[in-house]
C-alpha positions in Angstrom: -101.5 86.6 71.5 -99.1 89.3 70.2 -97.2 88.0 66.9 -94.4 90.1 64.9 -94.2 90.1 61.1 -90.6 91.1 59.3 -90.1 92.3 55.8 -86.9 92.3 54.6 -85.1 94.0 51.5 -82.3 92.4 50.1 -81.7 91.3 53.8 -79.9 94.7 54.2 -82.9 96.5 56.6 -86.2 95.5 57.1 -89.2 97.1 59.2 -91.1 95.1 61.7 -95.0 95.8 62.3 -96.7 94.8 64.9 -100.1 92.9 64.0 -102.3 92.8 67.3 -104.7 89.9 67.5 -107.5 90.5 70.0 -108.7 87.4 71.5 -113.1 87.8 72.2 -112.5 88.6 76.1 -109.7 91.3 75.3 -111.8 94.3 75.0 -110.1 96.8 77.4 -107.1 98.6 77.3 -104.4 97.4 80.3 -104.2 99.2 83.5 -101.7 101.2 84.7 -99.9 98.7 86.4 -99.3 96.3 83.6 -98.0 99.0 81.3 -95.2 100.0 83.7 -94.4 96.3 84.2 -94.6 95.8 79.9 -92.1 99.0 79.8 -89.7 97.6 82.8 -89.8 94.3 81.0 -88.7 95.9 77.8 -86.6 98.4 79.3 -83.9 95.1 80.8 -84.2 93.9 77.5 -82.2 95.8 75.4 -79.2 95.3 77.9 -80.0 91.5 77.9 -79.9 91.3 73.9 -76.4 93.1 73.7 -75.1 90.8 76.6 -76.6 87.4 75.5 -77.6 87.1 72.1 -79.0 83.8 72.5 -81.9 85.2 74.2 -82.7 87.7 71.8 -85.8 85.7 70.1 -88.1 85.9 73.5 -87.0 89.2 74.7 -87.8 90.4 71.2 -91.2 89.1 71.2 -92.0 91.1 74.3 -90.4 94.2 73.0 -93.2 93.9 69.9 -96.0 93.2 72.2 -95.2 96.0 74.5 -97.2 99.2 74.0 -94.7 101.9 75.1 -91.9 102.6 72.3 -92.2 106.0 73.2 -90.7 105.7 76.1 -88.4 103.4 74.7 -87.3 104.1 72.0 -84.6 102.2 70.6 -82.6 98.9 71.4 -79.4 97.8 70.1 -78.7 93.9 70.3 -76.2 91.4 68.1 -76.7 88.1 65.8 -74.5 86.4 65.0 -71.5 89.6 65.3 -73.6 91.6 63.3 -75.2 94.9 65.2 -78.9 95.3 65.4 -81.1 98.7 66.3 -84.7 98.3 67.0 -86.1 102.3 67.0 -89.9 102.7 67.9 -91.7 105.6 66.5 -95.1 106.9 67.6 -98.3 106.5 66.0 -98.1 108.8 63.1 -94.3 109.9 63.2 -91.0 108.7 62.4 -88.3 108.0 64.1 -85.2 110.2 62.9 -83.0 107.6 61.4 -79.5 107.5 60.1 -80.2 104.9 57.2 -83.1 105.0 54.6 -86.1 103.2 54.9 -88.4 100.7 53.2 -92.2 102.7 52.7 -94.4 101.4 55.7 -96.2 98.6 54.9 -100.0 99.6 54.2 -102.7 100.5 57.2 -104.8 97.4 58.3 -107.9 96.7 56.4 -110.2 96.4 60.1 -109.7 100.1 60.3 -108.4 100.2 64.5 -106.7 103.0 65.0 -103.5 103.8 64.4 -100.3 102.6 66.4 -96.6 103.0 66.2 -94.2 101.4 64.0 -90.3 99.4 64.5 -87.5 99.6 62.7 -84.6 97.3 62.1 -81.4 98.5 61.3 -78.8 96.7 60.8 -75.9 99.1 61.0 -72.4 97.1 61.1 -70.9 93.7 61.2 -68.6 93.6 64.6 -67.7 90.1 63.8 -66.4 91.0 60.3 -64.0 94.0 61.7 -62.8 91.8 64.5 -61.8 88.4 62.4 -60.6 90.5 59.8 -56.9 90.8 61.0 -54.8 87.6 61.2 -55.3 85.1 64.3 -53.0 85.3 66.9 -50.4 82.7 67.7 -51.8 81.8 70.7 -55.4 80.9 69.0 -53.7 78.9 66.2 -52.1 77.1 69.3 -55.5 75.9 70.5 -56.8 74.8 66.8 -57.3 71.3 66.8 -57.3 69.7 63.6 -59.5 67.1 64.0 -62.0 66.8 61.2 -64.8 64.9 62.4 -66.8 67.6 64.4 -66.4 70.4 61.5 -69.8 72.5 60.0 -71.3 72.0 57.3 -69.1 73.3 54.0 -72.6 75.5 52.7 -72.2 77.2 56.0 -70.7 80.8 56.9 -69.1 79.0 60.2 -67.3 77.0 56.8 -65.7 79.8 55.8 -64.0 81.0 59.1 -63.0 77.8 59.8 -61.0 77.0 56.5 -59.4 80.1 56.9 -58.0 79.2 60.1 -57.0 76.4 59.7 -55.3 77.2 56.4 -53.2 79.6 58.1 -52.0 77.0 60.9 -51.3 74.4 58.2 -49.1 77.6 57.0 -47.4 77.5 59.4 -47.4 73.9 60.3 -45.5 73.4 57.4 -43.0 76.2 57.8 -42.1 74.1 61.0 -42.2 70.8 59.8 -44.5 69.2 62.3 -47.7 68.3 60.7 -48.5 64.4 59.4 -49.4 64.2 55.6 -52.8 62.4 56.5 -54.0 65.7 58.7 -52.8 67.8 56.0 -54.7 65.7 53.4 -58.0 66.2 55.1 -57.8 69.6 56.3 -57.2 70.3 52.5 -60.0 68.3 51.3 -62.4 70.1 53.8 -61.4 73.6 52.5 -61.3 72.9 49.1 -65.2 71.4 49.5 -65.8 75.0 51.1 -64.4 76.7 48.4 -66.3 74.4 45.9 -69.4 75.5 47.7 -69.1 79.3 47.6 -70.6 81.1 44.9 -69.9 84.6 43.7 -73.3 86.9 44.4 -76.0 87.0 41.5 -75.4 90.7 41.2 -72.6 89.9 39.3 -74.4 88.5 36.6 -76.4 91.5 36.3 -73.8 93.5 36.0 -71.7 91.7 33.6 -75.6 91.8 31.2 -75.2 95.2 31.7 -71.7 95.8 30.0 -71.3 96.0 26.9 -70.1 92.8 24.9 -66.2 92.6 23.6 -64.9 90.2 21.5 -63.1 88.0 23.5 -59.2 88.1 23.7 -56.5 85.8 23.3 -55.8 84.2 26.6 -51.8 85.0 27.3 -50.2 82.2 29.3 -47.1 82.9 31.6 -44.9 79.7 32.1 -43.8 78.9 35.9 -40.6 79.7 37.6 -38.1 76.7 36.3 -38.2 74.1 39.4 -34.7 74.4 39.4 -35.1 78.4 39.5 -37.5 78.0 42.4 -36.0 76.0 44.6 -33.3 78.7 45.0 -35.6 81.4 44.8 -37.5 79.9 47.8 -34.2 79.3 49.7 -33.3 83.0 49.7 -36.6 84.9 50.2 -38.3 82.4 52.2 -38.7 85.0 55.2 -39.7 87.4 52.9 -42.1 85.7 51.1 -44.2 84.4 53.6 -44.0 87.8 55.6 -46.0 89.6 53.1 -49.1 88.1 52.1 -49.9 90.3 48.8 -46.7 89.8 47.4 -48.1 86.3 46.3 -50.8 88.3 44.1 -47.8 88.3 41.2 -47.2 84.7 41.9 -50.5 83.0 41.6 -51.1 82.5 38.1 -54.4 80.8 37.0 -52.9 78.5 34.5 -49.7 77.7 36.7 -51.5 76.6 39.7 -53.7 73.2 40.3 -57.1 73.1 38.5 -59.1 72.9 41.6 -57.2 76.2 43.0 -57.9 78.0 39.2 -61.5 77.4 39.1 -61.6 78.4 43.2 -60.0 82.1 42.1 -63.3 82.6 40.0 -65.3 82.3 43.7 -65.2 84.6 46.6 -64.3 83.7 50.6 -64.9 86.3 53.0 -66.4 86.5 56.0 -69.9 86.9 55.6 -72.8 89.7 57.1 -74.6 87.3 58.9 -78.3 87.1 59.3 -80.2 85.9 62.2 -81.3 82.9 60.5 -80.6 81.9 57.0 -82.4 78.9 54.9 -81.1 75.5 54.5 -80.9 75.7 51.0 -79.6 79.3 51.1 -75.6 79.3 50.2 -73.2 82.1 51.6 -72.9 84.7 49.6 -69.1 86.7 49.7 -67.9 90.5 48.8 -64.8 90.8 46.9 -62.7 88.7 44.4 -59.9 90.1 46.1 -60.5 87.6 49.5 -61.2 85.0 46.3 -57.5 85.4 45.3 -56.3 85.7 48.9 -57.9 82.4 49.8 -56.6 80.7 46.4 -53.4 81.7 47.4 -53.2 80.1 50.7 -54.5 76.8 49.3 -51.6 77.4 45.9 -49.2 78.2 48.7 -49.5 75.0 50.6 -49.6 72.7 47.4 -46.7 74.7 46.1 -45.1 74.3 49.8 -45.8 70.3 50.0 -45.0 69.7 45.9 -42.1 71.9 45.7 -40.0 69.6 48.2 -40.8 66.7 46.0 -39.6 68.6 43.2 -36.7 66.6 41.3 -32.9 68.1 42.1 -31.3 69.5 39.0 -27.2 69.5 38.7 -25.8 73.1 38.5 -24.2 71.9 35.0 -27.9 71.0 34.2 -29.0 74.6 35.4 -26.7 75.8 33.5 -27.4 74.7 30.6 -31.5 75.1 30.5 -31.0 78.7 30.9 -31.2 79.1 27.3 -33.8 76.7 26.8 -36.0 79.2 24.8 -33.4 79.5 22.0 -34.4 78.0 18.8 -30.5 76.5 18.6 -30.9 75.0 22.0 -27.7 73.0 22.3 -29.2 69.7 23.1 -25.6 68.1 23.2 -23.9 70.5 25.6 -27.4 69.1 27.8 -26.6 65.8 27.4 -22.8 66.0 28.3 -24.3 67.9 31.6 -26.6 65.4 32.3 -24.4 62.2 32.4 -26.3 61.1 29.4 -30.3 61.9 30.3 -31.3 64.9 28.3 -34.8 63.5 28.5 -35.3 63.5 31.9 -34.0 66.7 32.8 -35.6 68.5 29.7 -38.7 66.7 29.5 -39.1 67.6 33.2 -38.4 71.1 33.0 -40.9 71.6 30.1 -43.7 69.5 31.8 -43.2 71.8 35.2 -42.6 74.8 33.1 -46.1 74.5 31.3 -48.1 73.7 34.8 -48.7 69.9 34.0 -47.7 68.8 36.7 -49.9 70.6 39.3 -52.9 70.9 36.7 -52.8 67.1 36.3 -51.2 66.1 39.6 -49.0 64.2 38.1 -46.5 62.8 41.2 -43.0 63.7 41.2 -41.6 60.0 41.7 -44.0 59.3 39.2 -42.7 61.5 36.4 -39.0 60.7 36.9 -39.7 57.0 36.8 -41.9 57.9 33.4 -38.9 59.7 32.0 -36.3 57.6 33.2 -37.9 54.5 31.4 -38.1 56.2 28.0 -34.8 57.2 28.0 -33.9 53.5 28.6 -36.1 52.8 25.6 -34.2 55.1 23.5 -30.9 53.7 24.2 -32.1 50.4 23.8 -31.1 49.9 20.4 -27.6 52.3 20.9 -28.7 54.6 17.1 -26.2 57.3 16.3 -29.2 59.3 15.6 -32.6 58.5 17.1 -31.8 58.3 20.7 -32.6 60.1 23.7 -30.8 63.2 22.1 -33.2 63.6 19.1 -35.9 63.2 21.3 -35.1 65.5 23.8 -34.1 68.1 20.8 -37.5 67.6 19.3 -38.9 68.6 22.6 -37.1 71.3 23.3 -37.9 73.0 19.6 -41.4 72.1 20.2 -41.3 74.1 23.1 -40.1 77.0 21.5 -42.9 77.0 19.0 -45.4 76.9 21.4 -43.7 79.4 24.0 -42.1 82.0 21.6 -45.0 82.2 18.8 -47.7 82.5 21.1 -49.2 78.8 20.2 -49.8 77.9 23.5 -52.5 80.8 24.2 -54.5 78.7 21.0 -54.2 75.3 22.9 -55.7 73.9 25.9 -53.9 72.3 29.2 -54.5 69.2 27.7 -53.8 69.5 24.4 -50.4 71.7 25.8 -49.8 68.6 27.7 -50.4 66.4 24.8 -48.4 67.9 22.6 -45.3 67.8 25.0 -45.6 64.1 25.8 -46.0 63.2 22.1 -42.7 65.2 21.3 -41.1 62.8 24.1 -42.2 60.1 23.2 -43.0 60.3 19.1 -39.6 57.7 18.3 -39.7 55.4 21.7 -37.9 52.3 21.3 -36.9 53.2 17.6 -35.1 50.2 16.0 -32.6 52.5 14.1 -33.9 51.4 10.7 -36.1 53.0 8.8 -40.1 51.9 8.3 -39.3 50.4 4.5 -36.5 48.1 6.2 -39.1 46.1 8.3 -41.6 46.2 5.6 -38.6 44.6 3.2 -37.2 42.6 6.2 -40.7 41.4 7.0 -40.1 41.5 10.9 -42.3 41.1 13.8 -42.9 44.5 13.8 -43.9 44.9 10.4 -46.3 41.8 10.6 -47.9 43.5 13.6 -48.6 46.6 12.0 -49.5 45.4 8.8 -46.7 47.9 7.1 -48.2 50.9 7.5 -46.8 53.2 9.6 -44.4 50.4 11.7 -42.5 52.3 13.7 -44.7 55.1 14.6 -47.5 52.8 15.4 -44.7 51.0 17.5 -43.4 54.1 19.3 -46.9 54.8 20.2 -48.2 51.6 21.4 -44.7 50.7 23.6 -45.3 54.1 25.4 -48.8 54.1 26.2 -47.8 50.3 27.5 -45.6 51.9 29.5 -47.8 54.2 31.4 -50.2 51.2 32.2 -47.8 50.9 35.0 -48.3 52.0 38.0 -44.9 53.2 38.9 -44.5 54.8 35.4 -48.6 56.1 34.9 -48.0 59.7 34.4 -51.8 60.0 33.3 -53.0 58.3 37.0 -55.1 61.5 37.4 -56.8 62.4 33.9 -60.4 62.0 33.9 -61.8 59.5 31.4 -62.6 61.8 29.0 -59.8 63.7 29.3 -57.1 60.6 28.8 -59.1 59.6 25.6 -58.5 63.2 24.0 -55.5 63.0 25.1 -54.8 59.7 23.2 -56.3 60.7 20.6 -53.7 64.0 20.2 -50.7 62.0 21.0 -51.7 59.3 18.3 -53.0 61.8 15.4 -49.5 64.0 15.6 -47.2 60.6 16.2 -48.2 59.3 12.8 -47.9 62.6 11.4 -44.3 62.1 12.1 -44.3 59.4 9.3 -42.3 60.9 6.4 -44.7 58.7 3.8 -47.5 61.3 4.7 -45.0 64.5 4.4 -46.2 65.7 0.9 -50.0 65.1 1.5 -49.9 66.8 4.7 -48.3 69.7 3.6 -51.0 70.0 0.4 -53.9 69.1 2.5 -52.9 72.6 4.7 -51.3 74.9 2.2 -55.4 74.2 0.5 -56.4 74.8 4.3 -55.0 78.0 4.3 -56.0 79.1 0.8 -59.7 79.6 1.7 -61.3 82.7 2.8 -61.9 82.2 5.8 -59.8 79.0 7.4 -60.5 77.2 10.2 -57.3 74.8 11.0 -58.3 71.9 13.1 -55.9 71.7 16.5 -54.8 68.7 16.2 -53.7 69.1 12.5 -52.3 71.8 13.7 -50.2 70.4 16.3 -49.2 67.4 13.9 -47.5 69.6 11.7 -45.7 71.8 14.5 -44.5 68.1 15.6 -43.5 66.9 12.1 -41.8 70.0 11.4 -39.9 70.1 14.8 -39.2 66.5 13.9 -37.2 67.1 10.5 -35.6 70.9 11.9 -32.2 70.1 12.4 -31.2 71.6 9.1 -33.0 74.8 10.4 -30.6 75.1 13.4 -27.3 77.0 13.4 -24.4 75.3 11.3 -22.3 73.2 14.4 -25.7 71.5 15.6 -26.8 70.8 12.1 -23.8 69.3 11.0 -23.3 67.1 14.0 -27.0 65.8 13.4 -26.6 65.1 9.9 -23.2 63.2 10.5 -24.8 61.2 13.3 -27.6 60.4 10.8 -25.6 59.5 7.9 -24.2 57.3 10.3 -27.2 55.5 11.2 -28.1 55.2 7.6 -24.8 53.5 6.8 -25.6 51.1 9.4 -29.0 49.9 8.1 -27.0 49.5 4.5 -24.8 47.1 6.0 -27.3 45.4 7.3 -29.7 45.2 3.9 -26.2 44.1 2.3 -26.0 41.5 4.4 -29.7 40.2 3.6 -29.1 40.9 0.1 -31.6 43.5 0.2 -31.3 46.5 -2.1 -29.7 49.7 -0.6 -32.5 52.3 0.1 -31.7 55.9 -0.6 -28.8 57.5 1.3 -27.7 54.1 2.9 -25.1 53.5 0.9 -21.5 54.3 2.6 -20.0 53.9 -0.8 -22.0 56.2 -3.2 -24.0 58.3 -1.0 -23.6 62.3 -1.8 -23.6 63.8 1.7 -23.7 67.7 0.6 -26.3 67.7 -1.7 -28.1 65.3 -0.5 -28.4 67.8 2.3 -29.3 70.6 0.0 -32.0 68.4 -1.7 -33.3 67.9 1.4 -33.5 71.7 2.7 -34.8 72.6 -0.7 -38.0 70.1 -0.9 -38.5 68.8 2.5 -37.8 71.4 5.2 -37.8 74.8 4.3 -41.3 74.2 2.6 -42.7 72.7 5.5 -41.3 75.0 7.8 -43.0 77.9 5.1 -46.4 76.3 5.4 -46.1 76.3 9.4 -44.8 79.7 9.8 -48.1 80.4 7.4 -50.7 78.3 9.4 -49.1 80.1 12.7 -49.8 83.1 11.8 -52.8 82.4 10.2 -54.6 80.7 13.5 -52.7 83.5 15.9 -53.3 86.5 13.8 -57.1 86.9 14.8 -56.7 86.4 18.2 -53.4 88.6 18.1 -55.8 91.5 16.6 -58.8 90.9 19.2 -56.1 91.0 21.7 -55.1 94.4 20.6 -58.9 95.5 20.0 -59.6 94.9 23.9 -56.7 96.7 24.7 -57.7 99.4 22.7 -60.8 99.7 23.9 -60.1 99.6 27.6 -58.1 102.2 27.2 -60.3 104.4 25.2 -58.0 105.6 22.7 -59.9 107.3 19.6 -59.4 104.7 16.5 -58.6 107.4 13.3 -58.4 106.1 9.4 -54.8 106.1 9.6 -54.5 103.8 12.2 -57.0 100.9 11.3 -56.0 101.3 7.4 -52.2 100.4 8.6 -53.2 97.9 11.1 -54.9 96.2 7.7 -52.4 96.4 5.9 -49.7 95.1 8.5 -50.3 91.4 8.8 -49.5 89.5 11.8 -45.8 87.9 12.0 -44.1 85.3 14.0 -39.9 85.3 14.5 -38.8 83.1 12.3 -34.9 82.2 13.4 -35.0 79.3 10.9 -34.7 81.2 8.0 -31.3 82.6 8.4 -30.0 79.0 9.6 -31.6 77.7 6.4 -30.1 80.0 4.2 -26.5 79.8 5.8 -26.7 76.1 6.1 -27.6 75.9 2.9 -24.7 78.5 1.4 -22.5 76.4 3.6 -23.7 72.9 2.2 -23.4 74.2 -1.5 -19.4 75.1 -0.8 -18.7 71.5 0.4 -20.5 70.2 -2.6 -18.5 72.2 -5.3 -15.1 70.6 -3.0 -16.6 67.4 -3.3 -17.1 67.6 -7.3 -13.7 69.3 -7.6 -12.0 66.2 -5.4 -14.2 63.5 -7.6 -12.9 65.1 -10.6 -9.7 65.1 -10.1 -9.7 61.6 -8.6 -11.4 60.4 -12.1 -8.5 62.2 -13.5 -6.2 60.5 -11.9 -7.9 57.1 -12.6 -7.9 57.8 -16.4 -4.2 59.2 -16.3 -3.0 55.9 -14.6 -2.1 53.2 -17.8 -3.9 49.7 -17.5 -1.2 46.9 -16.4 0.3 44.8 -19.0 -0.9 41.3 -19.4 
């Protein structure tokens, strides 16, 4: 019987041959009659392959074995939306074609004569022109959701039907009228499409092909404040969701959910279908552009169904976080604004403002439990000065180092989120004493710890306790991995916070940063930005720093009562009766904070300065500007620099400290004086 044989290139156009089998009894050529009955037959066919695709597999085979192409020559049929031509050429010639193509396949070895040749073009995809525009209303009206009956996710039916149905959950949601459980599921199905689409291996040939560039610092771009958004999204609603491409400047691959991120880097168009494709054969797409477009419906409705979750934020809140990236944040202007919970507010905005929320699904309810419950933990013990104010300061100065030096590009999600938790939480539950009074007290604490490191051990323990709750776990979603680096980070730069290590960390990095060529370990890197945030008061402007050091004088005073009571010797700076406040002050700027601020500002730029200069490299060489002498000898010579606001507030605080010390030795003087001067009572 007649067989056909197809050779493909790159599935693009193949050419078809017909192979003739003689059977032993078929030794004469057909007679007239069953040749015009073979061209009739072939003749309908055509007409029956454009009308019912379906049958195109047996009307094909009768086209092959058919003897008359030239009569007929050429059929057009469809597969799957995509448009076929079959052109016949005579024995010898070539049909005139509009496409190139492949070399015909070598003669056959029994030497019969020569016969004529087919050719499959496949010119168009009408399927891909058709679906390319938006689905009516009325066909998202006759979507049902149901998930049971859906294809396979390697499919290229997959793709078209996430697509839909992402729309109408669009719009579902604008209304208001779809169930969480159908959304959930619907969701899950596209995102196991997406997982299964896979950008084509040409790609990879191209990118061996281009030349290799160092890479480049990664710049991150926080999120919208929630607070921000929610307005945003109450005024250009219409807008926003009118104009589809407008979302390209919202999607942000480190601001939306990890799942969405990694998505972006895949494509999701329709595909050029095939008449059949291989089982283990996954659909291959065209553009990164659909990629994004696809990521952004998907970001859309997680944005859509978080955002409404999102925690309300007072106007006098608002307000206030508007100058959250100053480095003299006014932490107390926050907590009159806040009826007392700087924590939760601030803590929140940071942890949406960095993306850890959406990157590690962390639930609304969830957080502002989390949040809530520290801030009862640092009230607990009522201090003047660590409370929920010096932790939510902390935070915020933290924030600005990693937002306003460029640290964050350095750091990962994790670490990021990490390094924001472990400013929350770094004095949780402090006792208002300092770590030598429990050793010398000998309390529970103490005994627990075994004196080293009490209270930051304590601060650390009480809050991961804490998020072993269910209503308070913040970390619900972190895979295993991922929650012991994250412990890890928060406990390394929590007991970095311990004052007893100050001197040895700051040697161990300034001999870090003397070598040739250092290479500063993140999470000593980190522990230092938090130690330093932790002691930075004095490097704020003059009306904040002098609050903070009256509140902690305060607190001081208060443990020297208490060590009176016990009979305990005063330690330093706790006694109300003798203490020096100024230069105390000044001692303290001069050999504990300005030095360590030095040796951060140092490490800073020392880890961003490469990455600032490869940055500038790629730049330079996407542009293709010509690099002369001048330019790379001053680019040498002009090291890399971070903003360093501290220094002035130093130097004034300082200036300002230095006055009030020479009143305060005039005023001693003269009361001495005055002591002296009076005569000793008669006996």
């Amino acid at each position: 019987m007649d067989r056909k044989l197809i050779e493909g290139k790159s599935g693009i156009y193949g050419q078809v041959r017909r192979l003739r089998a003689r059977t032993p009894d078929e030794s004469s050529e057909p007679s007239f009659e069953e040749l015009r009955r073979r061209f009739d037959t072939s003749a309908t066919a055509s007409g029956e392959i454009a009308s019912n695709p379906a049958t195109h597999g047996s009307i094909t085979r009768q086209i092959v074995s058919g003897k008359l192409f030239k009569k007929c020559k050429s059929a057009t049929f469809q597969i799957d939306g995509a448009t076929y031509t079959i052109v016949a050429s005579p024995p010898g010639g070539a049909p005139r074609e509009e496409f190139p193509r492949p070399p015909p396949p070598p003669a056959a070895r029994n030497g019969s004569p020569k016969q004529g040749g087919l050719t499959i073009v496949r010119r168009s995809s009408s399927r891909s022109k058709r679906e390319s525009s938006p689905p009516t209303d009325e066909q998202l009206d006759q979507l049902d959701l149901d998930t049971e009956h859906l294809p396979a996710v390697d499919t290229p039916d997959a793709c078209d039907k996430a697509a839909l149905r992402l729309r109408y959950l669009l719009r579902q949601l604008n209304r208001g009228e779809i169930p969480a459980e159908t959304l959930q599921k619907n969701l899950q199905y596209a995102a196991k499409v997406l997982e299964a689409v896979y950008i084509d291996e040409t790609k990879d040939r191209r990118d061996a092909e281009r030349p290799r560039v160092q890479p480049a610092l990664h710049m991150r771009r926080l999120r919208i404040p929630c607070w921000a958004r929610c307005s945003v999204e109450k005024t250009n609603e219409a807008k926003r969701l009118a104009d589809e491409d407008d979302e390209l400047s919202e999607v942000q691959p480190d601001a939306v959910p990890p799942e969405v991120r990694e998505w972006l880097a895949s494509t999701f168009t329709r595909q050029l279908a095939t008449a059949k494709r291989k089982s283990d054969e996954k659909p291959k797409f065209r553009s990164v552009a659909h990629a994004i477009r696809a990521g952004i419906f998907v970001d859309r409705i997680y944005r859509r169904v978080t955002s409404t979750a999102l925690m309300q934020f007072p106007q006098d809140v608002v307000r206030v976080l508007k100058t959250l990236d100053e480095w003299s944040f006014d932490v107390f202007a926050l907590h009159e604004a806040s009826t007392g919970a700087p924590v939760k507010y601030l803590g929140y905005e940071l942890l949406n403002r960095y993306g850890m929320i959406h990157k590690f699904k962390v639930p609304s309810t969830i957080l502002e439990n989390f949040l809530s419950r520290i801030e009862e933990g640092y009230c607990r013990f009522h201090n003047p000065y660590h409370n929920n104010l010096h932790a939510a300061d902390v935070a915020q100065t933290v924030h600005y180092m990693l937002c306003q030096t460029g640290l964050m590009n350095w750091l990962s999600d994790l670490e990021i989120f990490a390094t924001l938790v472990a400013a929350i939480i770094h004095d949780f539950e402090h006792t208002g004493t300092t770590n030598n009074f429990h050793v010398m007290s000998g309390t529970d604490t103490a005994l627990l710890y075994n004196d080293r490191a009490v209270l930051e051990n304590h601060h650390i323990s009480a809050a991961f306790r804490l998020m072993r709750d269910e209503d308070s776990n913040i970390l619900q979603n972190l895979s295993r991995d991922e929650y012991r680096e994250f412990r890890t980070l928060v406990i390394d730069m929590v007991l970095a916070t311990d004052m007893s290590f100050h001197f040895q960390q700051l040697k161990n990095m300034r001999s870090l940063l003397s070598l040739a060529e250092p290479a500063v370990d993140k999470s000593k890197a980190v522990s230092l930005v938090l130690h330093c945030c932790d002691i930075s008061h004095p490097a704020k402007r003059w009306d904040l720093h002098h609050r903070w050091t009256m509140s902690l004088l305060d607190e001081f005073f208060l443990q020297g009562d208490k060590e009176r009571e016990m009979g305990l010797p005063f330690s330093p700076l706790c006694d109300r009766n003798n203490t020096l406040v100024a230069e105390s002050q000044i001692g303290f700027i001069d050999f504990i904070v300005e030095p360590s601020m030095g040796v951060c500002a140092d490490m800073l730029e020392c880890i961003l300065g490469p990455l600032h200069t490869s940055t500038k490299n790629s730049t330079s060489t996407t542009s293709q500007e010509p690099i002369s002498e001048e330019n790379t000898a001053s680019e040498t010579s002009s090291k890399f620099k971070i903003k360093k606001p501290w220094i002035t507030c130093l130097t004034d605080n300082k200036k300002i400290w230095k006055e009030q010390a020479a009143k305060d030795a005039e005023a001693r003087a003269k009361q001495e004086e005055e002591e002296n001067a009076t005569p000793a009572p008669e006996e």
